[in-house]
N, C-alpha and C positions, 0 to 999 in steps of 0.2 A: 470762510465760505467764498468771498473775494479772491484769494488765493485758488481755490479748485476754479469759480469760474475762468480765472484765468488761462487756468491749463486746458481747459475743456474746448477752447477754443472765444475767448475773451481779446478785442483790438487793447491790447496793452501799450504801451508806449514802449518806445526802447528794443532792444537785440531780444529776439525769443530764443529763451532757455532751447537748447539741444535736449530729446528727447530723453537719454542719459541721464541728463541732468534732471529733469522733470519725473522720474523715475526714482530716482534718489530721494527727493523733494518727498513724494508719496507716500513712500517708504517711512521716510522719517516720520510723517503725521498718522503712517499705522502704529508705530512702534511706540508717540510720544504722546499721543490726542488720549485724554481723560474719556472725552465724550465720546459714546456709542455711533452717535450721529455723524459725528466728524470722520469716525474710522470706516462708517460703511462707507459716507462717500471718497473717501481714498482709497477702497477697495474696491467700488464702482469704478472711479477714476484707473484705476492698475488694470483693471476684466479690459477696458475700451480698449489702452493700448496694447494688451500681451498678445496680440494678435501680429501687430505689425511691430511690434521694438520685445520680439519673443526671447531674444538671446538675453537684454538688458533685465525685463522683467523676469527671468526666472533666475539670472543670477544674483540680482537685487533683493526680490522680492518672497522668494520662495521659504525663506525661513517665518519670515514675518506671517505669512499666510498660514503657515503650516500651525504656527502662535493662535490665530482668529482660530482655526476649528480648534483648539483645547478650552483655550478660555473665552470664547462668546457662542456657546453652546447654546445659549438661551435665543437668541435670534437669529430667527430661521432666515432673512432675507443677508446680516451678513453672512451668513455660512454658506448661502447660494453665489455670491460674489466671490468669495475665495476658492469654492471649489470650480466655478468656471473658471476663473484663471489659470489654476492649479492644470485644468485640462486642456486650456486654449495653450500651454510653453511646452505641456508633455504632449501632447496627442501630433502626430505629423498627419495633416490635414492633405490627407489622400484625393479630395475634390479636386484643388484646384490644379491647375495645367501648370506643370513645373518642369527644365528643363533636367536632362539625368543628372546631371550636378550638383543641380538646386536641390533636386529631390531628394537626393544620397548626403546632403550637408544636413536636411530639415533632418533625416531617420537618424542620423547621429546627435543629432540637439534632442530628440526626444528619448532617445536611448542615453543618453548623458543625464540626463533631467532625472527621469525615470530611475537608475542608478542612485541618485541623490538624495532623493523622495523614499526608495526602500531601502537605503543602507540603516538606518535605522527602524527596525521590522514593528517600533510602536508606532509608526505615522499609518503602518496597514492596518491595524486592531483599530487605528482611530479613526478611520475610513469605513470599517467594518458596523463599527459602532455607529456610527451617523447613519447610515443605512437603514437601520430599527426607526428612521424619524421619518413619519408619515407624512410631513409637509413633503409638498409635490417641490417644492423650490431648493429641499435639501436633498431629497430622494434621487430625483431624475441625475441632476449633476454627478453627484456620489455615483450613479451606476456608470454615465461616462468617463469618469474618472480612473474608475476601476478596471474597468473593462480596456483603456490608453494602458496602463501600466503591465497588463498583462500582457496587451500584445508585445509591448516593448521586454519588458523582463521578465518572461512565461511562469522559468524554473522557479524562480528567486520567491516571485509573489505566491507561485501554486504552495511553496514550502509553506509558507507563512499564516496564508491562509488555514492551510494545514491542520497545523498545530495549534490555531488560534480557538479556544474554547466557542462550538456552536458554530462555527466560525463559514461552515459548507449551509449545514442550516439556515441563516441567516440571506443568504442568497438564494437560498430556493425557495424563502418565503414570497421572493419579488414574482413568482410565477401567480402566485395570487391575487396579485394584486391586479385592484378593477378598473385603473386605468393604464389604457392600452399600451401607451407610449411606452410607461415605467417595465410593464412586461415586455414587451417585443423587446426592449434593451434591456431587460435580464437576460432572456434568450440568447442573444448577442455575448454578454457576459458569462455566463454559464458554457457554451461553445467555449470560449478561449481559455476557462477555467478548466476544463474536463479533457483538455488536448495532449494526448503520449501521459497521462497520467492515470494508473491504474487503480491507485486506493482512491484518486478523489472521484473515478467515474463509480465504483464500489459505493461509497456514499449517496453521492448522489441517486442513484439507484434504487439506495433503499431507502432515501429519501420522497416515494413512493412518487417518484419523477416518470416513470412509464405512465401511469395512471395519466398523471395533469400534463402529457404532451399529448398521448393519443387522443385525449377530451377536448384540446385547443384545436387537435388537429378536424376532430369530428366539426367542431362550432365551427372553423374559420369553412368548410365546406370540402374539406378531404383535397382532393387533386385538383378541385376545380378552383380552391383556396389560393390567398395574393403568396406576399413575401411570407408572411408569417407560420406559413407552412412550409416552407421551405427550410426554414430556421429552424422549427421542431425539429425535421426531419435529420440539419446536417446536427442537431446535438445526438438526437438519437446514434446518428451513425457511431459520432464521437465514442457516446457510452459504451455499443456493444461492437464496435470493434476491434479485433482481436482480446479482446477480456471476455474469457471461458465463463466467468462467475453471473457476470451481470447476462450474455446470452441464456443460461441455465435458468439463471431469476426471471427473464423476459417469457421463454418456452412454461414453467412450471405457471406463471401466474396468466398462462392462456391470452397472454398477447398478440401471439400470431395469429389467432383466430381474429383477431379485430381489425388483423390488414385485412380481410379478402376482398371487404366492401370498396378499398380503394381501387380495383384493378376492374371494376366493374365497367364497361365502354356499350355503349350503343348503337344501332347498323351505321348511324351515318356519322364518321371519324374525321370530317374534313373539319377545318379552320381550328385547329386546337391552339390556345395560345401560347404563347412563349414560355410563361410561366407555369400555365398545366403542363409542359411539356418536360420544363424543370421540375415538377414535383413528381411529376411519373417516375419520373428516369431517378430521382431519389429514393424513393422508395422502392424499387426495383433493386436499388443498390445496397437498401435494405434488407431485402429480402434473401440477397446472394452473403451478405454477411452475417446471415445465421446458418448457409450453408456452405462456407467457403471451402474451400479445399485444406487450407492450411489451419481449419478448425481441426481438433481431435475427432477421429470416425467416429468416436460414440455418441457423441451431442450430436453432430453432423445426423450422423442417422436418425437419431430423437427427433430433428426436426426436423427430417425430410418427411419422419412419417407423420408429424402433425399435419404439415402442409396439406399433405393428399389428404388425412382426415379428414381435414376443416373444408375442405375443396379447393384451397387454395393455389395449387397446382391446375385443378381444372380451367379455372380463372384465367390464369397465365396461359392455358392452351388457346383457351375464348381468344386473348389477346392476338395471339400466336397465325391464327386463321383467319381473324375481322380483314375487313379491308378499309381504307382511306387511313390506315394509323401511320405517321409520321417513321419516315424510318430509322433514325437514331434511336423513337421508341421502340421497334420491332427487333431492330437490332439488341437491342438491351435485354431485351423479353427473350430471344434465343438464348443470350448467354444466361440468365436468370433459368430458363427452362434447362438449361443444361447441367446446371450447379444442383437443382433441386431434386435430377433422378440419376446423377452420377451415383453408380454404385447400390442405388437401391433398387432391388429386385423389383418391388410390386410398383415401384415410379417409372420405371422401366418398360414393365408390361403395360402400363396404362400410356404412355406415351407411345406404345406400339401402337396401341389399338384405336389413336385418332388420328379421324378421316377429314383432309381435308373439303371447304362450302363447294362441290365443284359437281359437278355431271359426266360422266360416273363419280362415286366420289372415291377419290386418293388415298393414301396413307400421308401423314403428314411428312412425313421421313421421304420420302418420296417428292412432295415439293418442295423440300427444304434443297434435297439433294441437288432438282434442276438449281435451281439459284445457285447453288455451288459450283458448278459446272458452266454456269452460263456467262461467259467473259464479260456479257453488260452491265452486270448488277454490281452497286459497288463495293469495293477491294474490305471492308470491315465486316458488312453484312456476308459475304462470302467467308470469312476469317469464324464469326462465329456460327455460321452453318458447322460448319467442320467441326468447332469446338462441343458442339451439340451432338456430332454422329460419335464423336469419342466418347463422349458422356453417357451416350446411350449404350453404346458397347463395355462398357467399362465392368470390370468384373461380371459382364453377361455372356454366357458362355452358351443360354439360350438365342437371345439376338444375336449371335455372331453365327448360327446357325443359321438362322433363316435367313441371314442376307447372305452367305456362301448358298446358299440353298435355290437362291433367285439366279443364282449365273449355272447350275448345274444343269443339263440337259432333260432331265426327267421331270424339271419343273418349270421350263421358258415357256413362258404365255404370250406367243406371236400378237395378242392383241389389245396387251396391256404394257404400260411400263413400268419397271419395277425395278427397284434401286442397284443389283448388280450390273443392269444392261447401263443406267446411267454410270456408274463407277467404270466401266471397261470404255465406255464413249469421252468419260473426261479422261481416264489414261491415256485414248490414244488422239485426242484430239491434238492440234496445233497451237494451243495456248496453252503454256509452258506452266503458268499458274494454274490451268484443271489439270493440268497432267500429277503436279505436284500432291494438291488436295485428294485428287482419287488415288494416288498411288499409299497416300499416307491413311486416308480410311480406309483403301481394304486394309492396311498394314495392321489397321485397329480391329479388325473383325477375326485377323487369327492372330493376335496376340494372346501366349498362352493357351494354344489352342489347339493338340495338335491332332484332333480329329479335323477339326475345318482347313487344315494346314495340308492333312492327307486327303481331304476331300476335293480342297480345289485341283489338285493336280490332275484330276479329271475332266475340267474345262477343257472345251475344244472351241477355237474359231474359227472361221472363215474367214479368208483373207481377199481371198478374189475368187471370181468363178474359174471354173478350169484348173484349181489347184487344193490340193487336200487340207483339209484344215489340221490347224498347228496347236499345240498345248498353248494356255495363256501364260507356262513360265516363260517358254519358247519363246512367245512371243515379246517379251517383256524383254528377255536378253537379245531378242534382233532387233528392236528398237534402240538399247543401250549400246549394241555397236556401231549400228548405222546413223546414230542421231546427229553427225555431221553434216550428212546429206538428206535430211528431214529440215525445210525450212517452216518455223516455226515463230510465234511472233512471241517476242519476251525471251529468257534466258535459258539458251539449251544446258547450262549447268546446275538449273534450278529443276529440269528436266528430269537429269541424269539422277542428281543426287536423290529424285521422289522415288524413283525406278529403282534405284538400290537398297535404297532404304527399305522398300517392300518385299525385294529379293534377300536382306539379311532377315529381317523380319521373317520371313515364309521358312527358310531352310534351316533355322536357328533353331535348336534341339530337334531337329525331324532329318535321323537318316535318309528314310526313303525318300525325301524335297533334294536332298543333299545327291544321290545316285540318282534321279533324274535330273540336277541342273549339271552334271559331269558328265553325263551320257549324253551329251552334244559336244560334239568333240572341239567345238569352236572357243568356248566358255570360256578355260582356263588358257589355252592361248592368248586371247582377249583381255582376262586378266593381269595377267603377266608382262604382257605390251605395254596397257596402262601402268601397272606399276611402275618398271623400269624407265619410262620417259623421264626426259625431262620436262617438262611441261611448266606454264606458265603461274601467277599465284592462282589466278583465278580456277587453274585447275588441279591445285593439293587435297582438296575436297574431296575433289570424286577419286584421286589415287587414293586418300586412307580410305576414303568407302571399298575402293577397289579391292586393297590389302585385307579389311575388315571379312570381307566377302570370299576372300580365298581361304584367311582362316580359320572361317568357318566350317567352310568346305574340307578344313583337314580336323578338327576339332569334333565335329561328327559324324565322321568318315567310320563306314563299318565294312572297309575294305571288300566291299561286291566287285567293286570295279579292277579288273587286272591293272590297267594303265593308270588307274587314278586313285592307286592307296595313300594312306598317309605319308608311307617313307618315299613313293614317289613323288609326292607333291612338295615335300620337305628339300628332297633333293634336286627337284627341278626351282624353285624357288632361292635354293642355293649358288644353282650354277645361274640362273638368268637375272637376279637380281641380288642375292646376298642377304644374309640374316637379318646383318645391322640395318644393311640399305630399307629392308621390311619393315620393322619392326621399325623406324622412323618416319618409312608414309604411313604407316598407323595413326602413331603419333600426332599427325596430321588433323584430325580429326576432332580432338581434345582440345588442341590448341588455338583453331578458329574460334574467332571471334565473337560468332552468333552461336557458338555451343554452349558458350555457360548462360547468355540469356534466354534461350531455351530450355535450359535444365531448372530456371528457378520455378515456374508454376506451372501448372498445367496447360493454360488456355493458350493459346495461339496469341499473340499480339507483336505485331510486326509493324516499322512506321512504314514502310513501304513493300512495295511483292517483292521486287527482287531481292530483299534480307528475309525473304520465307525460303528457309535452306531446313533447318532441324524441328526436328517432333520432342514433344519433351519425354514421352515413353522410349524413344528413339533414343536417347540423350543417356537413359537408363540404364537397356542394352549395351551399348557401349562401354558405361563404366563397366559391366559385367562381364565382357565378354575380353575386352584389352588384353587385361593380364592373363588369363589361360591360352588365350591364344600364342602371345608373347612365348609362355611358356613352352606351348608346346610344337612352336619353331623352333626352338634351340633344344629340345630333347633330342637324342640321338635315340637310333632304333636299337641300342641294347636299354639304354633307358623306360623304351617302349617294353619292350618285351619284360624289363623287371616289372615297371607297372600293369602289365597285363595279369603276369604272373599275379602280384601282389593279389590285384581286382579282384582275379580266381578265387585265389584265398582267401580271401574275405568275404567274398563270398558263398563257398563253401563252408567255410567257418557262421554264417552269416544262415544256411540252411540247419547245419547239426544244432545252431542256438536255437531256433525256432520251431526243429524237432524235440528240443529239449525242454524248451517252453510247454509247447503243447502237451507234451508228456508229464510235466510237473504241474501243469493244468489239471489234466484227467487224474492225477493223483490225488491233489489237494482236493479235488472233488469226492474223489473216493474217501478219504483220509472223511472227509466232512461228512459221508452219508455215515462212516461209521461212528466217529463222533455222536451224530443223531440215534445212531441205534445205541449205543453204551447209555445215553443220555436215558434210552426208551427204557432200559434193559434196566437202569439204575432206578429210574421210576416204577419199576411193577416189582422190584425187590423191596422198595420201601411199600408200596401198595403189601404184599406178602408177610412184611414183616409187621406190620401193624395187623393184619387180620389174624396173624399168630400172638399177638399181644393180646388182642380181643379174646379168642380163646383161653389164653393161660389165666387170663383174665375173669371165665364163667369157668373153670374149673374151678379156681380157688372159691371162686363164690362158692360150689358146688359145695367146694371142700369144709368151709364154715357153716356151710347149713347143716352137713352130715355131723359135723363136730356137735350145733348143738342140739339136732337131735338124739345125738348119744348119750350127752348129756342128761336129757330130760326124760329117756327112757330109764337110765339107772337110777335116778330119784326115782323113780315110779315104782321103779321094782322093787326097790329098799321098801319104800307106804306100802303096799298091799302086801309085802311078807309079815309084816309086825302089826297091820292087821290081823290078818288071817290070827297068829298066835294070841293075839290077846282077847278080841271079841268075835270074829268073825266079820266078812264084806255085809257091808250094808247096801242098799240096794242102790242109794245115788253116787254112792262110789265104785259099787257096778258100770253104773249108766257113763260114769263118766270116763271109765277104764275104756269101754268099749268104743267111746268116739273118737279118744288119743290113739286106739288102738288104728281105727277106721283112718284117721288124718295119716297115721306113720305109714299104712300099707299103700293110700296116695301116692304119699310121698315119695314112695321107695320106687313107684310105680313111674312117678314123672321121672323122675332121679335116674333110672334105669333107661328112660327112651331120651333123655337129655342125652348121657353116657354114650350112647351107640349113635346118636346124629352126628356128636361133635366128633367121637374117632372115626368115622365114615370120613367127615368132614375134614378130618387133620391127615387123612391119607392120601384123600383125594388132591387139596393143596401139596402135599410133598411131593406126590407122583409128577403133580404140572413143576409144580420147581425146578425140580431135578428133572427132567425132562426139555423143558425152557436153557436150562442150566447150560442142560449138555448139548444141546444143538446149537447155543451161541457158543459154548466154547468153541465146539468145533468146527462152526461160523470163523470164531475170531482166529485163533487156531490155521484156517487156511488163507484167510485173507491176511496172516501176517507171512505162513510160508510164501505170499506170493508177493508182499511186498520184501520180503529179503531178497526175492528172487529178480526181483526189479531193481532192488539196491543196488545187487552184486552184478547186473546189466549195466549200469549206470555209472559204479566205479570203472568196472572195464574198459568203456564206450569213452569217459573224462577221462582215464590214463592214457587215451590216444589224441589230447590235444587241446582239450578241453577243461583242463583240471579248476584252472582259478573260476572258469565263468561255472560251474554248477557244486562249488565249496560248500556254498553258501546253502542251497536247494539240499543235497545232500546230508547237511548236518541239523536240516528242518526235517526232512525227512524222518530222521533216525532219532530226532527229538520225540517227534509222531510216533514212531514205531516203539518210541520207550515207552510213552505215554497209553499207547493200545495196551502191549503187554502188560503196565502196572494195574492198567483198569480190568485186564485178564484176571489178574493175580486176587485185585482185590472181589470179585464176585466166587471166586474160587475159595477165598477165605469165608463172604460171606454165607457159601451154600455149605461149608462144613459146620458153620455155626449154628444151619438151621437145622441140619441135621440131628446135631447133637442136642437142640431145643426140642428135638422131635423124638430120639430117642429119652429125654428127660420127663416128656409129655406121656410116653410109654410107662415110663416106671410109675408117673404118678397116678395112671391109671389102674395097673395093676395094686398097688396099695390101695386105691381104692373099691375097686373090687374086693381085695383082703378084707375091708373096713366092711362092707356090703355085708360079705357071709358071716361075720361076726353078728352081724345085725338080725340075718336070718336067724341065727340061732340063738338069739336072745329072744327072737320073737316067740318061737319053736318052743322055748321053756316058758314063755307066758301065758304060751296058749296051754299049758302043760298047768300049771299052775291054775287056770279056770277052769279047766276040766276036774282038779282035784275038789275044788269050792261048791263043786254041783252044776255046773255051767254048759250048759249045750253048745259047743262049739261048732259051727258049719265051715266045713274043710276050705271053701271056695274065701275064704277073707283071707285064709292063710296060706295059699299058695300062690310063695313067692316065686320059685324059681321058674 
């Protein structure tokens, strides 16, 4: 103990040990001291200095330490001394003011350290594992520990962690925990854990971490909440951005429904603090990363329509219209408002239809637009205006109407103002930045569109009193030629390039834009100048737009115009500038600088106005458009004229398929109705043939009954003859002769009116049979003459040109046609069967009629035989016939 005071700061006598050296010293009594007590205070003693002798102590000291957390597991006070040390040699201590040298020495000693500490991946499980110890003195350190090493070595630890059994679990327990310290720096941990990592944000996730962030975030008090809402918010972002899985889990388990309550503001928005201002503007940021662009359209759309469900779009509009709200947040809240009804129809419509707080009230589109236009507002809040008029236009094919709709003459409201009049006032205003922005949203209003495309062209303006007013394409190209002599504040390049951009845009798939921007004879002149220049860098830009825009103008050209067909334009392009020379200012265009950062995302972001040159749908077009134009410069007009031909042809070819379609339509239909009738026709033959079974069926009964009445009459008649010879009838075998007699003549009786129901009956069925029979034959019969006769139209009509495309149709057909006829065949077979059931029903009739009169006339001799006995017989019993 005399020894540690020593070092502690003890007046010893003699040379004091160098730092180094006392460090060593330390060392040794961690590694060699029996006693507990001994070793925490040399680990007390190492925590004082690794602050200031960090190189010596972590090269010293580091293994020994790493020794104290396996074996003194038991004492929570040494384990808190070794893991601050352990933190105070790895962690580069971001506080203090260090010059960049210093700074860049310290991030390489902790990333060396760091390196040291995980090269061995049991020193992290045994990190992980201290962490389950609820002492506040091993807990806390262990999470600064952990949280040093990840920022220094992210990949390495994220792996390890990883794989480590529980090992994600174990960290998101610290979210529970009920002192605050220990959570807010899990937070902190858990952020650097879940960073560019997709399975651990996965985990995490369903580590049901939405839950216990939204709930910290309710408690700490939502946006009005310190740092510790802040820190939910950036792990949040962490989880659900860019990972489809964990967005999906967030949407399904009705999360978003739990933001709207943040976006909630009341009339008076002045003095918001720093920190509300940081958690708005993150959560906003949240909000755009469940609808990003670069999500997949199907979640995208899943949760745009939650948003509006839950109202939380409306919200965002509240936000949208308040006033006193800080502008970084309003700004935010546009581009938020613009990600959330990009593309969606009914988010679309609802953003239409709000009215800015004002007297009369506005459309919000409407005030958005001034600010756009108006050079004083600043250059980001104007950026996402714009990015909001795209979004709103986007796949709306309805909004790109109505705002064509606002600059048409049949609908200018001399006493309101409304968003075409503002678009035509920043195109031609003198600020080279509104001229850009409006040339680039109308550009967005007939993108894809080419009614509103042929609509504008009916725009008229007035340009001054005393002179007629000009088209707004017109006008649009006498700006672009004269904008030399237009002084203008900002860059007339930046001018030019909004101007063109709207003029490829407009004429792009729309011949008739195409023959009204040729039918001023100035245009292509104009064009062609610009091209052929030489011209400065600043002006390669506007030549490939130039080139862009010419060949366009031949690309869909539908040769109206005598002097400006394709092959004239080809060949004026030929002699005033050259193929190659073209198709290199093209070039032009691809190659700038700000075209590919343009082409990565949709929204507008530029560090300054003057790099606002490209659109990203803009950027689109281009790829699209290069190579066919390319192309069809260097086609020669016999090229032309085979592709014309071609076109024809396949076109033609392209009607006879579609006549052929339709005709194998109407067939297959037919084919099916008959189908259903065979089907019908098949069912009342079985109906037919069962009711003929039924019958044959009470014949035969018939036929057994008669059998045993025959039977029992000729035993009868046997007994009363050998009476009669031997004694004579006695009177109860009178009586009883007389009732069998009585029963038979019933019998004979029902017997006889059965017989004539059922042949009534068996004729009547034959007649409809064969009659049914024969009018579907003669049904099927013409409806296959007429299908041959379509066949043999069909082969005809495909040996002129057509053969491979209707092979196929053809040989289904004549399958059909086999399949009618066999089902022909077979009802044809069926109805000779029934016939001959019906002539067999005939004969067995007649035998039994034969059977009948034998019966009369056995009756005939019995009544013969009572008359002989003494018998009074009354005629009326015995007349059978």
């Amino acid at each position: 103990m005399n020894f540690l005071r020593g070092v502690m700061g003890g007046q010893a006598a003699g040379p004091q040990p160098s730092g180094a050296e006392t460090i060593q010293k330390l060392c040794d009594r961690v590694a060699s001291s029996t006693l507990l007590e001994d070793r925490r205070d040399a680990v007390r003693a190492l925590k004082s200095l690794s602050k200031k002798y960090r190189m010596e102590v972590g090269t010293q000291a580091m293994d020994h330490l790493i020794n104290i957390l396996q074996t003194d597991r038991s004492d929570s006070e040494i384990l808190g001394y070794a893991l601050d040390t352990l933190y105070n040699i790895i962690c580069n201590d971001e506080e203090e003011e260090q010059d960049e040298a210093a700074q860049k020495q310290a991030d390489d000693l902790g990333a060396q350290f760091t390196e040291q500490f995980v090269q061995d991946p049991e020193h992290v499980t045994l990190l992980l594992a201290l962490l389950e110890e609820f002492d506040f003195h091993v807990r806390w350190p262990g999470v600064k520990l952990l949280t040093a090493l990840l920022k220094n070595q992210c990949v390495q630890v994220q792996g390890i962690i990883l794989v480590s059994p529980m090992g994600v679990s174990r960290l998101m327990d610290l979210l529970a925990d009920s002192r605050e310290v220990i959570r807010n720096d899990g937070l902190l941990l858990l952020q650097q854990l879940t960073k560019s990592n997709a399975a651990i944000q996965k985990i995490v996730a369903f580590e049901n971490a939405f839950e216990r962030l939204l709930d910290i975030i309710t408690e700490e008090g939502s946006s009005d909440g310190g740092i510790v809402v802040e820190d939910c918010l950036l792990l949040l972002v962490n989880l659900l951005k860019n990972n489809s899985s964990n967005q999906n889990f967030f949407k399904e388990g009705s999360y978003i429904q739990r933001m709207k309550p943040w976006f909630e503001v009341g009339d008076d928005n002045s003095g918001w603090s720093a920190q509300k201002v940081t958690n708005l503007h993150l959560m906003l940021q949240l909000v755009r990363v469940m609808v990003s662009p670069v999500n997949s359209p199907g979640a995208t759309a899943s949760c745009q329509k939650s948003m509006y469900q839950c109202g939380l779009l409306q919200q965002l509009c509240t936000i949208l219209m308040a006033t006193g709200v800080p502008a970084d947040i309003l700004t935010e809240t546009i581009n938020t408002v613009s990600e959330v009804i990009r593309g969606s129809q009914v988010n679309q419509d609802y953003f239409a239809s709000v009215n800015a707080p004002s007297n009369p009230p506005r459309p919000a589109i409407v005030v958005l637009l001034m600010s756009m236009v108006n050079e004083r507002q600043p250059f980001v809040l104007r950026c996402a205006v714009l990015y909001c008029f795209q979004c709103f236009l986007y796949k709306n094919q309805k909004g790109q109407g109505e705002i064509v709709a606002t600059l048409l003459p049949s609908t200018i409201d001399a006493n309101s103002i409304s968003a075409g009049q503002l678009l035509c006032g920043g195109l031609f205003s003198v600020d080279s930045l509104s001229n850009w922005c409006a040339a680039v949203a109308l550009a967005h209003a007939l993108q894809d569109n080419l009614t509103q495309k042929e609509q504008l062209l009916r725009v008229q303006l007035a340009t001054s009193l005393g002179k007629p007013p000009v088209s707004l394409l017109q006008q649009c190209t006498n700006i672009l030629s004269q904008g030399d002599k237009i002084v203008r504040r900002g860059s007339k390049v930046q001018t030019r390039v909004g101007l063109l951009m709207l003029l490829c845009t407009w004429i792009n798939n729309c011949p008739i834009a195409v023959t009204h921007f040729l039918h001023n004879q100035e245009n292509v002149p104009f064009l062609t100048a610009q091209i052929s220049e030489n011209l400065g860098e600043d002006e390669r830009l506007v030549q490939g737009l130039c080139a862009l825009l010419l060949g366009i103008c031949i690309y869909y050209n539908d040769n109206s115009l005598e002097n400006y067909t394709k092959e004239k334009l080809k060949q004026l392009i030929e002699k005033r500038i050259g193929k190659e020379n073209f198709v290199e200012k093209l070039g032009f265009i691809t190659k700038h600088e700000l075209y590919s950062r343009a082409a990565q995302k949709p929204q507008p972001v530029f560090p300054s106005p003057e790099q606002m040159l490209f659109d990203h749908e803009f950027t689109k077009l281009v790829k699209e458009l290069e190579g066919v134009i390319t192309k069809a410069v260097h086609k020669s007009s016999e090229d032309e004229k085979k592709e014309e031909e071609v076109k024809k042809t396949l076109e033609q070819h392209d009607n006879i398929v579609t006549q052929y379609k339709e005709l194998i339509r109407e067939q297959d239909a037919q084919i099916q109705e008959l189908k259903e009738q065979v089907a019908s026709m098949s069912s009342q033959n079985e109906q037919m043939q069962t009711t003929v079974t039924q019958q044959l069926a009470q014949i035969q009964q018939h036929k057994d009954q008669y059998n045993i009445l025959k039977l029992k009459l000729g035993k009868d008649f046997t007994y009363h003859g050998d009476s009669s010879q031997v004694n004579g009838l006695q009177t109860e075998e009178l009586t009883q002769l007389r009732e069998e007699v009585e029963e038979l003549r019933k019998q004979h009786t029902l017997l006889q009116t059965q017989l004539h129901d059922k042949d009534a009956l068996i004729n009547t069925l034959v007649s409809k049979c064969l009659e049914a029979l024969r009018s579907q034959v003669e049904s099927q019969s013409a409806e296959i003459n007429q299908m041959k006769t379509e066949r043999q139209e069909l082969l005809r009509r495909a040996e002129a040109g057509v053969n491979i495309i209707l092979s196929e149709s053809r040989a289904e057909l004549e399958q059909q046609l086999a399949s009618a006829t066999s089902t022909v065949a077979i009802l044809q077979t069926e109805q000779a069967k029934l016939q001959t059931e019906v002539q067999e029903s005939k004969k067995e009739q007649d035998d039994l009629l034969m059977l009948l009169a034998d019966q009369d006339q056995k009756i005939h001799s019995l009544k013969q035989k009572l008359k002989d006995l003494g018998e009074t017989v009354h005629n009326q019993y015995y007349n059978f016939h």
